[in-house]
N, C-alpha and C positions, 0 to 999 in steps of 0.2 A: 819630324813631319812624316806624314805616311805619305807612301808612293802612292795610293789609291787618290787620294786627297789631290795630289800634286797634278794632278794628268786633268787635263784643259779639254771640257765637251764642245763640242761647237755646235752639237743639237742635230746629231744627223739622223735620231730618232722620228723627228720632227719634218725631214726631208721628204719630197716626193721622188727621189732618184736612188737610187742605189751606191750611188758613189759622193764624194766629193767632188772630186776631177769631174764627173760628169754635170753635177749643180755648178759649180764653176764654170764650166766651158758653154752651158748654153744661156746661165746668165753674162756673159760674154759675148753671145749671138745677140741675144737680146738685144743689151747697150746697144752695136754694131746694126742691128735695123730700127731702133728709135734715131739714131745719130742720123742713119743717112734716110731717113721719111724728114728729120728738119731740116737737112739739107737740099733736098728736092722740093720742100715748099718753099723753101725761104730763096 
């Protein structure tokens, strides 16, 4: 098997961020202000 083959994209061509860490971290913000707007209504 070739090494080129073997290496996993995760499609960051496709991102609006620059990094991963940073897609990560503010789909992590995200979560964290949908959770607590259902919190405050509920």
């Amino acid at each position: 098997m070739n090494e080129q083959e073997a290496k996993f994209d995760r499609g960051s061509a496709l991102s609006i961020f620059g990094s991963d860490r940073r897609e990560d971290f503010m789909a992590l913000v995200f979560a964290l202000v949908i959770a607590f707007g259902v919190y405050i209504t509920h």
